[in-house]
C-alpha positions as CSV (number, residue, x, y, z in Angstrom):
1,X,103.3,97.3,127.3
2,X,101.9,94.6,125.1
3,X,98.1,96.5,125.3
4,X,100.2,99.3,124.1
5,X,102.2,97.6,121.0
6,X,98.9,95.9,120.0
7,X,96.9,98.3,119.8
8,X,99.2,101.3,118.8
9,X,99.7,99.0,115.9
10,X,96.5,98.0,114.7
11,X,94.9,102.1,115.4
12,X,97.7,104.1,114.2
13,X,101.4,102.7,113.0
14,X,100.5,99.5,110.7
15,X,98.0,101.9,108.4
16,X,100.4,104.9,108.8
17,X,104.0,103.6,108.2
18,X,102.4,101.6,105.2
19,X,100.7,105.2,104.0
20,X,104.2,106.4,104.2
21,X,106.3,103.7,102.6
22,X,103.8,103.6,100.0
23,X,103.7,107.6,98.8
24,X,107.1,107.6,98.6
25,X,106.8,104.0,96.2
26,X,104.1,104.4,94.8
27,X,103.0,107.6,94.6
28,X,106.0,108.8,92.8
29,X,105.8,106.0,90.6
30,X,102.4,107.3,89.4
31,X,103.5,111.2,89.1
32,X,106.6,110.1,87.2
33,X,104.6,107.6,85.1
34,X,102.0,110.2,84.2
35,X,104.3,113.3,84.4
36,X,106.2,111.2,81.5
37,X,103.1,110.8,79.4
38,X,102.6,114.4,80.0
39,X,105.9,115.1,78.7
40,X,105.6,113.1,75.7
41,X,102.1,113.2,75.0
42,X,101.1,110.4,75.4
43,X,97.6,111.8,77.4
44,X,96.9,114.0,74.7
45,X,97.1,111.3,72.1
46,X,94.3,109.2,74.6
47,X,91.8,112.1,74.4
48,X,92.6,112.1,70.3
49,X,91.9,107.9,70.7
50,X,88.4,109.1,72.8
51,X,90.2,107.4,76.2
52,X,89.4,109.6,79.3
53,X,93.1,110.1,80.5
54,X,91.0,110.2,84.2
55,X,89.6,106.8,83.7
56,X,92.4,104.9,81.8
57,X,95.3,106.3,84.3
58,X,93.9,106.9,87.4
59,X,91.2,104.5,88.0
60,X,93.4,101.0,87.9
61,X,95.7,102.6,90.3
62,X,92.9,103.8,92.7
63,X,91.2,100.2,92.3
64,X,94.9,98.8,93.1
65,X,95.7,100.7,95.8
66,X,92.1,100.3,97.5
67,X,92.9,96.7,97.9
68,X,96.7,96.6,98.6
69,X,96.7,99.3,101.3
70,X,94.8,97.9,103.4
71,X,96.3,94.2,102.7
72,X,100.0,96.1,103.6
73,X,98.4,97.7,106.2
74,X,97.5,94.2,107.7
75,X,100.9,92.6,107.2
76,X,102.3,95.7,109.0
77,X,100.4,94.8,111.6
78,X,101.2,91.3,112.0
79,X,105.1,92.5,111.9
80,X,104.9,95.3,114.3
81,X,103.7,92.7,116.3
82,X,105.4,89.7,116.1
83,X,108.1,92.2,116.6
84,X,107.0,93.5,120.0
85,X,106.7,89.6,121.0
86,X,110.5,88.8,119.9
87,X,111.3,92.4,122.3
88,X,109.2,90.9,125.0
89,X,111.2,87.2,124.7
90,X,114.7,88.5,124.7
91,X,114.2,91.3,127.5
92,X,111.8,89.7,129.9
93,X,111.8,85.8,128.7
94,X,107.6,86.1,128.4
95,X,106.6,83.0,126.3
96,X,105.3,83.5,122.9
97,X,102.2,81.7,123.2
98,X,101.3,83.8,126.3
99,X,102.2,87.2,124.5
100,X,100.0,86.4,121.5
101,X,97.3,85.1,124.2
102,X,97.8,89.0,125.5
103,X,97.6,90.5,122.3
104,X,94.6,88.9,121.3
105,X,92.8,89.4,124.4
106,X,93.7,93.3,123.7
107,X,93.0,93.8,120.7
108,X,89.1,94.6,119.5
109,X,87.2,95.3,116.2
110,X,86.9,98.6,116.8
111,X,91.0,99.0,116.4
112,X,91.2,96.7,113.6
113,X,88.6,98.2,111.4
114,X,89.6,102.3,112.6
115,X,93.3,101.1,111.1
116,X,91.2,99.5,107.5
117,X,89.0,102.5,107.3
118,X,92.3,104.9,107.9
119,X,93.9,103.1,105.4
120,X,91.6,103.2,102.4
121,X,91.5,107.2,103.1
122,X,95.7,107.2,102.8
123,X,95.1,104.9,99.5
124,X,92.9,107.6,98.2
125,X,95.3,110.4,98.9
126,X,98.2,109.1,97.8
127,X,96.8,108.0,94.8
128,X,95.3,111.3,94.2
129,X,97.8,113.1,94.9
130,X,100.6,110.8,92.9
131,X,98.2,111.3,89.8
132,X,97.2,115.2,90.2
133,X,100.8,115.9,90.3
134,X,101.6,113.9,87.0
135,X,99.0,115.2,85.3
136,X,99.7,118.8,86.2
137,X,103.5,118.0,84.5
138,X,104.5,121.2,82.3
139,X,107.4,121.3,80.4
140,X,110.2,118.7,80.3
141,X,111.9,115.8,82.2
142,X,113.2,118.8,84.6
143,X,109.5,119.1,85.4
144,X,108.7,114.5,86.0
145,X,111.5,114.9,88.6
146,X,109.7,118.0,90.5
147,X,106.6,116.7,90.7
148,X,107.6,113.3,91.7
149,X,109.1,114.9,94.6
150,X,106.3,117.1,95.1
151,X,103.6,113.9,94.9
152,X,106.0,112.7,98.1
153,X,105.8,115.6,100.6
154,X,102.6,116.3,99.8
155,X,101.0,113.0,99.9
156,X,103.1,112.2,103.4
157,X,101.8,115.5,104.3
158,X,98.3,114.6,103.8
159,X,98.1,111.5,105.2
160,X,99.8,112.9,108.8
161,X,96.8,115.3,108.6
162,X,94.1,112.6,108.1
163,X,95.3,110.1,110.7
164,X,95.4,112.7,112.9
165,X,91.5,114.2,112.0
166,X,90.6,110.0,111.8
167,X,92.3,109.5,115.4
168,X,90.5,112.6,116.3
169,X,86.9,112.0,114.9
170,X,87.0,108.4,116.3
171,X,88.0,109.3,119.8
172,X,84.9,111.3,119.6
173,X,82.9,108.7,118.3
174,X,83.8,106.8,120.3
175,X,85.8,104.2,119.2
176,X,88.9,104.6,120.5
């Protein structure tokens, strides 16, 4: 049970229940945030000022979310786990120090950096898809609130669909 809670948390739920709570915070944030300057402009008057809308919007988020993800990702872990070791006290009385000795005796490299590497990919995709949405805005605030909701599904969506080709492509590599 503990190999199990260990390293199901370090492969697969840390990196993808971060993914998830951060599309639907962030990534709407950034389709609403550019969807506005859609609406009012606001990218338009960049290009006018010779700003690349690409560069000034999108590449502080990206830089962002590369280093937060993962750092999320990593306190997820630490939760998820610290959490299985409070289940294992109050059901079966196993002392803490010997659950983390457990844990740490289960867990390798190999999970930790497959749940960083999964977790820069759902950084880029949410990001990505956040900002596409925003800037593909037409119309008026009817429009922010669609693709806000649009950045959500689709971003979740994505990121299901990579951790499972990741999961898949490092079981065949190997590493799992």
């Amino acid at each position: 049970m503990i190999d199990l809670v260990a390293v199901g948390f370090t492969r697969e739920l840390g990196p993808l229940l971060t993914a998830i709570a951060v599309s639907g915070r962030s990534g709407s944030a950034f389709a609403a945030e550019i969807g506005s300057m859609r609406v009012t402009e606001e990218i338009d008057a960049l290009r006018v000022m010779a700003f690349e809308p690409i560069e000034f919007v999108l590449a502080p988020k990206y830089l962002a979310a590369l280093i937060v993800v993962p750092c999320l990702s990593i306190a997820s872990n630490v939760c998820g786990i610290l959490a299985g070791g409070l289940f294992m006290f109050f059901s079966t009385r196993l002392a803490p120090a010997l659950y983390l000795q457990y844990v740490l005796s289960s867990i390798q490299l190999r999970d930790v950096a497959s749940g960083l590497i999964k977790s820069l990919a759902f950084a880029t995709i949410i990001v990505h898809v956040g900002c596409l949405e925003g800037f593909r805005v037409q119309g008026g605030p009817d429009a922010v609130g669609r693709s806000t909701t649009a950045a959500v599904v689709k971003s979740t969506f994505l990121v299901i669909v990579a951790d499972v080709l990741f999961t898949a492509i490092f079981y065949f590599l190997g590493m799992h």
